[in-house]
C-alpha positions as CSV (number, residue, x, y, z in Angstrom):
1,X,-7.3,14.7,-13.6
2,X,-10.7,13.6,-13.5
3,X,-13.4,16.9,-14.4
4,X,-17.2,16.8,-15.2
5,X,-18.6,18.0,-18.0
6,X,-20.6,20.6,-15.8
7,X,-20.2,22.8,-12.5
8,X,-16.9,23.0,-10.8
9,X,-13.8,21.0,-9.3
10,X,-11.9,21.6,-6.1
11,X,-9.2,19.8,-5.4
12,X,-7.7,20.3,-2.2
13,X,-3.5,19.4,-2.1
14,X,-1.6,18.4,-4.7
15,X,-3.2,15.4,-6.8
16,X,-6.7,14.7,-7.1
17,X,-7.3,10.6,-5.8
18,X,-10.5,10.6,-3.9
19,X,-13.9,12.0,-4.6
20,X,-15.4,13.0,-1.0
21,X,-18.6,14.8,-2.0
22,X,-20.9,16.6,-4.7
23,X,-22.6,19.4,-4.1
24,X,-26.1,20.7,-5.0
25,X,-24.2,24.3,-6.7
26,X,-22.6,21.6,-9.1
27,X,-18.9,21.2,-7.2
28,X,-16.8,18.1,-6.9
29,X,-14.5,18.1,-3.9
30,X,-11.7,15.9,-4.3
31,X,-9.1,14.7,-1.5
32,X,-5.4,13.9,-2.7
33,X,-3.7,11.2,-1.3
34,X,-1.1,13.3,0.5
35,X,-3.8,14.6,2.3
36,X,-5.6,11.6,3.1
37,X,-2.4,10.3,4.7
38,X,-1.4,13.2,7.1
39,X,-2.8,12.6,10.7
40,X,-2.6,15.8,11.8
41,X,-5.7,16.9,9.7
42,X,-8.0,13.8,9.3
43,X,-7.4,13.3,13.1
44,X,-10.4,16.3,13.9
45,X,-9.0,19.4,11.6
46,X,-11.1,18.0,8.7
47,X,-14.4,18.0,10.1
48,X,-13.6,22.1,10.3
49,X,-12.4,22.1,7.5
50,X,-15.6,20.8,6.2
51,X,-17.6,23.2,7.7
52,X,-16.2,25.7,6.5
53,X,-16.1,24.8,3.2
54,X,-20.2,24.0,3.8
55,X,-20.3,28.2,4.8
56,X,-17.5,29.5,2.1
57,X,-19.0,31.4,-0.7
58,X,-18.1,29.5,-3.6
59,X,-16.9,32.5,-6.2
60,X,-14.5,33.7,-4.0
61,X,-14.1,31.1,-1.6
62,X,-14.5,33.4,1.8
63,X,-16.1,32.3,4.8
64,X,-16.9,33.6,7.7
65,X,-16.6,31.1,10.4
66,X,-18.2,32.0,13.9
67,X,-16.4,30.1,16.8
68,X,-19.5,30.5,18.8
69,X,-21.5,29.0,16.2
70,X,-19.1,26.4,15.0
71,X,-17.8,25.1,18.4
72,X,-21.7,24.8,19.2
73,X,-22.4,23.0,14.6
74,X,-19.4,20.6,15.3
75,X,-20.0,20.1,19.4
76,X,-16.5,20.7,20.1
77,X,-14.6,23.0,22.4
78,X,-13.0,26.4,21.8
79,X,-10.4,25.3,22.9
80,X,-10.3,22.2,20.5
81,X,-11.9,24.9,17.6
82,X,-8.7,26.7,17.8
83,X,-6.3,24.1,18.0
84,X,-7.9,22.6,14.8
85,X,-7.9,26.3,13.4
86,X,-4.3,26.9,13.8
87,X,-3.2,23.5,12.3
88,X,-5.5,24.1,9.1
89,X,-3.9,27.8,9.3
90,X,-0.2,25.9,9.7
91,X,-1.1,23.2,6.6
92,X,-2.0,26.3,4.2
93,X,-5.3,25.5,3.9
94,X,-7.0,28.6,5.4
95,X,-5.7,32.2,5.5
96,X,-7.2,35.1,8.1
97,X,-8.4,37.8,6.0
98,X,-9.9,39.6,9.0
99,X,-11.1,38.7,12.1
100,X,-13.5,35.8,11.8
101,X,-13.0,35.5,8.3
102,X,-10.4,33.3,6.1
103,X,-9.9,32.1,2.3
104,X,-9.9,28.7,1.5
105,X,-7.1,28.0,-0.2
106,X,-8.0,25.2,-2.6
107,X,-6.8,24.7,-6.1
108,X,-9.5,25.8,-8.1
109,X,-10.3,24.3,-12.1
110,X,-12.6,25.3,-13.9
């Protein structure tokens, strides 16, 4: 699995292929192929997905995500915020810890 030498590496499902972006608090997120692949999220779940991970607070990787704020961020609908809510909720990559807020659940290495 690739690493750097410094920062962090988040690999989000179950092999690390793709390098999507670097970040200025020194973390690689990677895409697996598996991921890349499944419709269902790189149809429009993604770009939430995204967000969120653009809000999360990287030690313990908690966000809180606003619908108000993100329908009006991503210029979407509720409607269409929830539905891509509920499938990253279904695909195990977000978990409600309380209302409005979730844990990303990414593999983590550090």
């Amino acid at each position: 699995m690739p690493k750097k030498e410094e920062g962090k590496v988040l690999i989000i499902g179950d092999k690390a292929d793709i390098i999507i972006a670097d970040s200025p608090e020194g973390w690689s997120v990677l895409f697996s192929e598996d991921m890349l692949k499944d419709k269902k999220i790189f149809r429009g779940p993604i770009r939430l997905l995204l967000y969120a991970m653009s809000l999360a607070y990287h030690d313990t990787l908690e966000v809180v995500i606003s619908p108000d704020r993100a329908v009006k961020d991503l210029g979407i609908t509720r409607r269409t915020f929830y539905r891509w809510l509920k499938v990253l909720m279904s695909k195990g990559l977000l978990t409600r810890i309380a209302n409005n807020v979730y844990r990303l659940n990414l593999v983590k290495d550090a």
